[in-house]
N, CA, C and O atoms as a GROMACS GRO file, in nm:
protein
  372
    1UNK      N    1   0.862  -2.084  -9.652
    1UNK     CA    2   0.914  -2.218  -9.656
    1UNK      C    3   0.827  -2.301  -9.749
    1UNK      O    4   0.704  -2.298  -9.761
    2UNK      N    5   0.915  -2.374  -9.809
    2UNK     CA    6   0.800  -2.463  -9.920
    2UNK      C    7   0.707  -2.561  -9.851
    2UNK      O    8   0.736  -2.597  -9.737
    3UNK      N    9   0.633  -2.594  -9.890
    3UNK     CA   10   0.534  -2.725  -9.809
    3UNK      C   11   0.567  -2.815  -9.898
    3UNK      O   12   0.587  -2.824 -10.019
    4UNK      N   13   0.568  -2.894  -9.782
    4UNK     CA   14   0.661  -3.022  -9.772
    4UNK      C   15   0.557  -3.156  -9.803
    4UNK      O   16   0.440  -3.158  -9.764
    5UNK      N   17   0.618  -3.258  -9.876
    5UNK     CA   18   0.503  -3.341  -9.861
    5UNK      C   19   0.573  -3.471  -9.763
    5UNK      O   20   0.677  -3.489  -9.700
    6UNK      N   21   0.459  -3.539  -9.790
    6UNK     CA   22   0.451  -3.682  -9.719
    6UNK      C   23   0.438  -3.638  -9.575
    6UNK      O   24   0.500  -3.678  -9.477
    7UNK      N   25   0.347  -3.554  -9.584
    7UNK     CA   26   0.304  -3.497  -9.384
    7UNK      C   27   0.416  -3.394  -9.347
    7UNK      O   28   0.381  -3.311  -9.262
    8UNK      N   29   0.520  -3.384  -9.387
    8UNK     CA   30   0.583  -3.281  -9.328
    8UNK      C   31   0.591  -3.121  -9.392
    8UNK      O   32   0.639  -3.099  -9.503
    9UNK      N   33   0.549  -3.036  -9.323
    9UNK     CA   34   0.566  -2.896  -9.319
    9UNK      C   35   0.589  -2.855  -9.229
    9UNK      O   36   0.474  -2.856  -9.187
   10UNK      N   37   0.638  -2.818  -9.159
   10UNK     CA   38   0.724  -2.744  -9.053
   10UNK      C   39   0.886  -2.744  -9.051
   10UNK      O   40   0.931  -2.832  -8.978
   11UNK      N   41   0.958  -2.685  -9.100
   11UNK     CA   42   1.079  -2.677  -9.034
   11UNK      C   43   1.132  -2.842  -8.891
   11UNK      O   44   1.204  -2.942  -8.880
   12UNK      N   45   1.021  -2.754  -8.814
   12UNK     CA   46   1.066  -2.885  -8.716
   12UNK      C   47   1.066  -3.023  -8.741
   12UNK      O   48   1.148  -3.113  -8.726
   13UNK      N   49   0.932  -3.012  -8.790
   13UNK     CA   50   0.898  -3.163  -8.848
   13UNK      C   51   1.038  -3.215  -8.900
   13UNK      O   52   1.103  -3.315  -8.870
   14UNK      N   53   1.061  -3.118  -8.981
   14UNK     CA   54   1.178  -3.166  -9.114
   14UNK      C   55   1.288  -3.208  -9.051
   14UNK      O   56   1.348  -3.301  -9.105
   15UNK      N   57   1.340  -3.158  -8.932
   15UNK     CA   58   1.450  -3.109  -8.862
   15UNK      C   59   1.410  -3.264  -8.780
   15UNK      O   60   1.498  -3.344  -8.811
   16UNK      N   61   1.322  -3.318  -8.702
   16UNK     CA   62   1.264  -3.441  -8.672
   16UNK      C   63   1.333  -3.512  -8.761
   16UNK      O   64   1.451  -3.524  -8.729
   17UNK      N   65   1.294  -3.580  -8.893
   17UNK     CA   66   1.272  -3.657  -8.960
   17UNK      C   67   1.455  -3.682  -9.031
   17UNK      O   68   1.504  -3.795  -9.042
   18UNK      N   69   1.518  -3.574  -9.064
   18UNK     CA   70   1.656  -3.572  -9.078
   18UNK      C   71   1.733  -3.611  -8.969
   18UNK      O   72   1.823  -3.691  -8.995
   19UNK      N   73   1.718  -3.568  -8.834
   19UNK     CA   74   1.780  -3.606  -8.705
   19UNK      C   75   1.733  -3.759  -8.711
   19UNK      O   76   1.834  -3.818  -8.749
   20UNK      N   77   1.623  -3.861  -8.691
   20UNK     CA   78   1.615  -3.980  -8.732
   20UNK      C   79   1.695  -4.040  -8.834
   20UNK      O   80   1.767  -4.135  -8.806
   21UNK      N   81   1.688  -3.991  -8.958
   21UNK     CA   82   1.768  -4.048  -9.017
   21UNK      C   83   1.935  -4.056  -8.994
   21UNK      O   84   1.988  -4.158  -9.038
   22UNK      N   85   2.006  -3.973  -8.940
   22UNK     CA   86   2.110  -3.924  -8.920
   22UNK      C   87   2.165  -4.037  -8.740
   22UNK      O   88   2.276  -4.088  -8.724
   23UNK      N   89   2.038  -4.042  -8.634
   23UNK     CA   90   2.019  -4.130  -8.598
   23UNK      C   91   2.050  -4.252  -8.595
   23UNK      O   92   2.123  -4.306  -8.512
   24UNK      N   93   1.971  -4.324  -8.730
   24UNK     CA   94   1.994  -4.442  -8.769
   24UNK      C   95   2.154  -4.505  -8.842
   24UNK      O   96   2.201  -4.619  -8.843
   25UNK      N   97   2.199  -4.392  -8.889
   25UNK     CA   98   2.353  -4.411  -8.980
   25UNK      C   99   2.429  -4.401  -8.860
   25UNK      O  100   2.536  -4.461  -8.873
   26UNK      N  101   2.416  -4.345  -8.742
   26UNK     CA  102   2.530  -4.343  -8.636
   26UNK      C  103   2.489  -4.364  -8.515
   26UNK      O  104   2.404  -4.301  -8.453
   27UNK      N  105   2.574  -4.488  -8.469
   27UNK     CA  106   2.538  -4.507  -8.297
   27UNK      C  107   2.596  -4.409  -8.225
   27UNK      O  108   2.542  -4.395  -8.116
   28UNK      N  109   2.721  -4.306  -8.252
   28UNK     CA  110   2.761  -4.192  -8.152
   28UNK      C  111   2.610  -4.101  -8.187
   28UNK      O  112   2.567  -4.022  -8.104
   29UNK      N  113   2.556  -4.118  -8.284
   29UNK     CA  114   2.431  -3.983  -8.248
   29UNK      C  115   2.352  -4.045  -8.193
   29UNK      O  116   2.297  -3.978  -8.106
   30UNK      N  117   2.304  -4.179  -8.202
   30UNK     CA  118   2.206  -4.198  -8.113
   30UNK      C  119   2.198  -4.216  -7.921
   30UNK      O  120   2.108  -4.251  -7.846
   31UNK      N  121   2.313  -4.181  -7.903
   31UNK     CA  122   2.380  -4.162  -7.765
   31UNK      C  123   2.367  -3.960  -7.730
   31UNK      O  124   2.350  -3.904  -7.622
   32UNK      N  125   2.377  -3.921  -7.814
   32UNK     CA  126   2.370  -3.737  -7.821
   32UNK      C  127   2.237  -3.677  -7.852
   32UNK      O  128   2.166  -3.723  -7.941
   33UNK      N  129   2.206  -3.586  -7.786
   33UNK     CA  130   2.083  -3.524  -7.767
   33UNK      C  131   2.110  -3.415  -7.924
   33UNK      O  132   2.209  -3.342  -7.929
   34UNK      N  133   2.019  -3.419  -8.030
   34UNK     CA  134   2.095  -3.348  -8.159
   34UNK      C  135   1.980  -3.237  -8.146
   34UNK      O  136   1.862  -3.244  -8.113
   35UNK      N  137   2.077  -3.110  -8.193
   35UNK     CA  138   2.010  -3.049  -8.164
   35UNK      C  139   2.044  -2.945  -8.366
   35UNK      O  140   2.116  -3.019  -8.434
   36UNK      N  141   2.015  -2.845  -8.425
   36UNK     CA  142   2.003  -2.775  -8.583
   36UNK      C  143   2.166  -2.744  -8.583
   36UNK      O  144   2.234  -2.720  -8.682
   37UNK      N  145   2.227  -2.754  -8.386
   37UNK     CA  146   2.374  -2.704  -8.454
   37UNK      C  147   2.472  -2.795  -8.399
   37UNK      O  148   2.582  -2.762  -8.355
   38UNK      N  149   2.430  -2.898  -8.404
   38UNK     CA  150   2.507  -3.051  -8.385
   38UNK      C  151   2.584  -3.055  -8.519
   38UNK      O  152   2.528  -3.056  -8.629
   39UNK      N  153   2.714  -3.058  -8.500
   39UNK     CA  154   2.821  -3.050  -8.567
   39UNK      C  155   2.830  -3.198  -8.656
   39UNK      O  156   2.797  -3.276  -8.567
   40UNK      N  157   2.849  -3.266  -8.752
   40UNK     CA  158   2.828  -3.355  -8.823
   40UNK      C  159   2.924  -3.438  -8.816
   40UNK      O  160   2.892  -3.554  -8.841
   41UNK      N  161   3.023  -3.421  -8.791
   41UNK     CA  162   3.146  -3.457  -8.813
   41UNK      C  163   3.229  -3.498  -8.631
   41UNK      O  164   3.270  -3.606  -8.588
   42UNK      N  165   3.226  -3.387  -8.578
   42UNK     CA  166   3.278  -3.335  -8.431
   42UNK      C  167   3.202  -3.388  -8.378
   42UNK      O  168   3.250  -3.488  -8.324
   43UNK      N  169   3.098  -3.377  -8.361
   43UNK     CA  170   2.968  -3.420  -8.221
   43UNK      C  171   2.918  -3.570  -8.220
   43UNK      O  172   2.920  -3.654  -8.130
   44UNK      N  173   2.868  -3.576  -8.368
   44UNK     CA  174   2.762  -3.713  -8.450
   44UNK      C  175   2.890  -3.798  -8.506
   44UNK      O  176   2.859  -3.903  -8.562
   45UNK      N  177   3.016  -3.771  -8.499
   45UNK     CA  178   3.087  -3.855  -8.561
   45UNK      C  179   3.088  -3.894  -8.704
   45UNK      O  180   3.181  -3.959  -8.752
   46UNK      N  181   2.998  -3.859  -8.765
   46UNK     CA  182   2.972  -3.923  -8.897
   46UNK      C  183   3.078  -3.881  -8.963
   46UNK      O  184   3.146  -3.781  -8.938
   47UNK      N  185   3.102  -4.001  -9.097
   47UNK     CA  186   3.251  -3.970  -9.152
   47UNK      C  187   3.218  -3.962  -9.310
   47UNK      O  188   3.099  -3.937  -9.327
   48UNK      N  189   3.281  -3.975  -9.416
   48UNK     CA  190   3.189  -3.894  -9.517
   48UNK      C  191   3.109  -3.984  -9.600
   48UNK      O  192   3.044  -3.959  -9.701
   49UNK      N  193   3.133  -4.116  -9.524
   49UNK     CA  194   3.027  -4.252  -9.590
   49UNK      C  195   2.884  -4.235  -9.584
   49UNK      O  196   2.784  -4.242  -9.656
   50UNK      N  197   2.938  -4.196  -9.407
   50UNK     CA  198   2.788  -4.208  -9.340
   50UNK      C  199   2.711  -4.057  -9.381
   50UNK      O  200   2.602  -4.067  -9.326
   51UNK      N  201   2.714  -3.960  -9.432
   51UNK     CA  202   2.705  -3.840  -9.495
   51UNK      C  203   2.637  -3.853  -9.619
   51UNK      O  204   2.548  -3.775  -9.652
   52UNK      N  205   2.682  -3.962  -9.698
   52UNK     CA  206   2.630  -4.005  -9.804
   52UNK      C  207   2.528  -4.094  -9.813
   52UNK      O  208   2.444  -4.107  -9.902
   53UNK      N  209   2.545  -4.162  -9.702
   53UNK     CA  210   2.414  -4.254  -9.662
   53UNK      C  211   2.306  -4.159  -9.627
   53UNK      O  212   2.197  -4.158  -9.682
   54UNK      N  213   2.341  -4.083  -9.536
   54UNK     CA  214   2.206  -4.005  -9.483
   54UNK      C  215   2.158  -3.942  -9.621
   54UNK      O  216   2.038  -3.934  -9.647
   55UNK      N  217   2.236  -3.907  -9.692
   55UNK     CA  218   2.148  -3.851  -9.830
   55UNK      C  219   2.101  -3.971  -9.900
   55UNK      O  220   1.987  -3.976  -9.945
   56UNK      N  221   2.170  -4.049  -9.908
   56UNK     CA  222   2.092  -4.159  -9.975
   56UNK      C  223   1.927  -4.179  -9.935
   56UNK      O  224   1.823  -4.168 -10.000
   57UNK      N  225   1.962  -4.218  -9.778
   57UNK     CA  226   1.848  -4.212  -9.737
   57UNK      C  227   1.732  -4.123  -9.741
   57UNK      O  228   1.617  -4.164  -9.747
   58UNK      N  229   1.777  -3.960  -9.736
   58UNK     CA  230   1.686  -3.889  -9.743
   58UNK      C  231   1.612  -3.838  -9.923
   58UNK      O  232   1.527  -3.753  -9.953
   59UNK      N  233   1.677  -3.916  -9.994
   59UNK     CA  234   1.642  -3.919 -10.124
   59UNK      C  235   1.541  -4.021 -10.164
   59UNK      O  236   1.444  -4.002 -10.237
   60UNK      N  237   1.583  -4.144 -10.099
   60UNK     CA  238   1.450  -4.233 -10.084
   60UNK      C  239   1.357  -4.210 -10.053
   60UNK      O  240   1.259  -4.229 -10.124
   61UNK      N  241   1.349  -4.145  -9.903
   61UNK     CA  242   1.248  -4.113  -9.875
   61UNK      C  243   1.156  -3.996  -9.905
   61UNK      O  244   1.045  -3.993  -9.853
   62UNK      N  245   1.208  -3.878 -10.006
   62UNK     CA  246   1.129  -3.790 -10.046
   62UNK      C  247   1.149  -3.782 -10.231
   62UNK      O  248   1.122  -3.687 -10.304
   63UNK      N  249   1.207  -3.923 -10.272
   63UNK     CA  250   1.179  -3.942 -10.381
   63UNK      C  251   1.264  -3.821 -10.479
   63UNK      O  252   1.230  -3.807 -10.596
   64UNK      N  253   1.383  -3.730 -10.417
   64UNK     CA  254   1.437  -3.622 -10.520
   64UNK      C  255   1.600  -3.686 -10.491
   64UNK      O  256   1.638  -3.768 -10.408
   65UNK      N  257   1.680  -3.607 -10.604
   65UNK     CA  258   1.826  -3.644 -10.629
   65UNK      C  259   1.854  -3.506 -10.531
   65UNK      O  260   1.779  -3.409 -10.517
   66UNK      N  261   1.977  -3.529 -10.472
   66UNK     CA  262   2.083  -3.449 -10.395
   66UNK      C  263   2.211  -3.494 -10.512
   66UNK      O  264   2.231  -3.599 -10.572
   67UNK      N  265   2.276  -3.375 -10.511
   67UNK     CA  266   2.402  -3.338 -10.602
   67UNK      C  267   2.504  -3.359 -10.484
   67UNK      O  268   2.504  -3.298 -10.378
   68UNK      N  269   2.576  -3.442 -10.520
   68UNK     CA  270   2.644  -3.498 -10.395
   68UNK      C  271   2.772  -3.389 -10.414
   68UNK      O  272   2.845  -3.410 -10.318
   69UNK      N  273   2.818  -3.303 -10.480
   69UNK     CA  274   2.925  -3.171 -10.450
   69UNK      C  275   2.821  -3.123 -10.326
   69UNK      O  276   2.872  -3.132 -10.214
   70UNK      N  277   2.716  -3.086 -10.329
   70UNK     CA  278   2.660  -3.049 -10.182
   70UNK      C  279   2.683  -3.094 -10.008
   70UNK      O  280   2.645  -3.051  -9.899
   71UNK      N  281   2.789  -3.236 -10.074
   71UNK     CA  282   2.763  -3.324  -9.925
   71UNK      C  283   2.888  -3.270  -9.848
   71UNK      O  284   2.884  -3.292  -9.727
   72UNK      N  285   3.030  -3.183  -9.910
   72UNK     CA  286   3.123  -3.126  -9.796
   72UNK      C  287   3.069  -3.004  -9.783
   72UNK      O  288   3.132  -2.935  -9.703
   73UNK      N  289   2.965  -2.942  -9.839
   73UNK     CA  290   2.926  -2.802  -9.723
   73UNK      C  291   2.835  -2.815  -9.636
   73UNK      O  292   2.764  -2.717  -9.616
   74UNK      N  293   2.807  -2.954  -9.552
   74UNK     CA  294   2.707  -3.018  -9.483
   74UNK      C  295   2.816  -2.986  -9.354
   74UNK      O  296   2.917  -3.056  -9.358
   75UNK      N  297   2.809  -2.907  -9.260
   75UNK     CA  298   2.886  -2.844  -9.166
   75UNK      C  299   2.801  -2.962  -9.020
   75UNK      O  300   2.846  -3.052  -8.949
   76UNK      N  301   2.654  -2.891  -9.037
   76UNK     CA  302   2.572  -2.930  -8.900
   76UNK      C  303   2.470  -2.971  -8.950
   76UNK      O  304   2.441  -2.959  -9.069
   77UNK      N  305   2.384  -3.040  -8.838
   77UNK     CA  306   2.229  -3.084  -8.856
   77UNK      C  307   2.132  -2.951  -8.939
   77UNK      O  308   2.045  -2.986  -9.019
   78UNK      N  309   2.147  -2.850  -8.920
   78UNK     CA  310   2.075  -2.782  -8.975
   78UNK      C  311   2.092  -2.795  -9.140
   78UNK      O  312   2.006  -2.831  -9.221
   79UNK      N  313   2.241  -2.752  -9.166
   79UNK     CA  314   2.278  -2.761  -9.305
   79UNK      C  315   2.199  -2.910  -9.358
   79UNK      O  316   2.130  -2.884  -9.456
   80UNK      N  317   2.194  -2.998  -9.335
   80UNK     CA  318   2.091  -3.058  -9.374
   80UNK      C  319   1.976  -3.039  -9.424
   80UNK      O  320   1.927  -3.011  -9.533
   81UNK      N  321   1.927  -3.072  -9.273
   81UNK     CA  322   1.777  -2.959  -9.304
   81UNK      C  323   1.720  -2.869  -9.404
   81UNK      O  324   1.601  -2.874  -9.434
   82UNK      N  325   1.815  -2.777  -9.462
   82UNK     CA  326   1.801  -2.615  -9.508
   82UNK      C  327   1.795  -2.726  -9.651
   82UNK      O  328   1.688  -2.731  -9.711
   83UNK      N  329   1.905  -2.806  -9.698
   83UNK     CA  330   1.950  -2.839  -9.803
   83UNK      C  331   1.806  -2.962  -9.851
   83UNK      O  332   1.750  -2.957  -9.960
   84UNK      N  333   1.779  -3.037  -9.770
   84UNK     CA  334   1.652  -3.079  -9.788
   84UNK      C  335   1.467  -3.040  -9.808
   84UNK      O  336   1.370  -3.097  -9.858
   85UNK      N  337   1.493  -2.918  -9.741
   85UNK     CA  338   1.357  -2.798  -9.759
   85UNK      C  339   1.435  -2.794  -9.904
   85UNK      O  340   1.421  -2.883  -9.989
   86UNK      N  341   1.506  -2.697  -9.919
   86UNK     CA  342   1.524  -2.652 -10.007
   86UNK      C  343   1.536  -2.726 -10.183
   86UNK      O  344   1.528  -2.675 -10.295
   87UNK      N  345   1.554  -2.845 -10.142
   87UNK     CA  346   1.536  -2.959 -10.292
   87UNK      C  347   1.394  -2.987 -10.283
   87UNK      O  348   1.325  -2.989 -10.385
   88UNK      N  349   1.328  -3.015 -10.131
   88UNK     CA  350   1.182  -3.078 -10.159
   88UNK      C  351   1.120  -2.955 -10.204
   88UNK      O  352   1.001  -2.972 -10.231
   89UNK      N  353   1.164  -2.827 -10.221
   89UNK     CA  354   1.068  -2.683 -10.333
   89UNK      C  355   1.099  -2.702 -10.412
   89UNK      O  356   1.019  -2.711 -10.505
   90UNK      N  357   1.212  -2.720 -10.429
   90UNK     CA  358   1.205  -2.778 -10.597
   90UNK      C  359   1.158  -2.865 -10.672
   90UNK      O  360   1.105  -2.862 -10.783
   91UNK      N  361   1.189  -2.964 -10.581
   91UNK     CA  362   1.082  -3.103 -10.652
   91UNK      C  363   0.923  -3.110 -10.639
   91UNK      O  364   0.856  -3.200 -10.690
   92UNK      N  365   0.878  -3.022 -10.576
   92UNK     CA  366   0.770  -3.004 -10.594
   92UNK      C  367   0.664  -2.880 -10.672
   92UNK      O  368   0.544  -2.878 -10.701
   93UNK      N  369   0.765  -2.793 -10.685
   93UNK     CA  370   0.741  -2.616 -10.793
   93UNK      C  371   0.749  -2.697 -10.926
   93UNK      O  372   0.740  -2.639 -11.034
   0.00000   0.00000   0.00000
């Protein structure tokens, strides 16, 4: 797994810090216990605004671009996750 900056390396951590954000864009998630296979759409409610916000957001905060064709294969909380490790190795290799 790449190491992560701004304090986070762990998977979990990451998986933390995305569930907050995801959190903050929706009051049905902040009522639901989220767990890597919390459904995005079905469970969290989010609709494809709020999808785009959470990337917004998570681009701010680790300073890299997300290719927004990436944002309809965003299934669950994990797919997140994976898609965010996986840009912060890049932006940092």
């Amino acid at each position: 797994m790449a190491q992560i900056f701004n304090a986070i390396d762990t998977y979990g951590e990451l998986f933390s810090v995305v569930a907050g954000i995801i959190h903050s864009v929706s009051d049905k998630a902040k009522k639901v216990e989220m767990t890597p296979d919390s459904l995005l759409v079905e469970e969290l409610a989010l609709d494809s605004l709020d999808l785009v916000r959470v990337i917004m957001l998570i681009e701010d905060r680790y300073q890299l671009t997300i290719d927004l064709d990436e944002v309809p294969k965003l299934k669950c909380v994990k797919d997140v996750t994976a898609l965010v490790d996986r840009e912060v190795g890049r932006s940092a290799a």
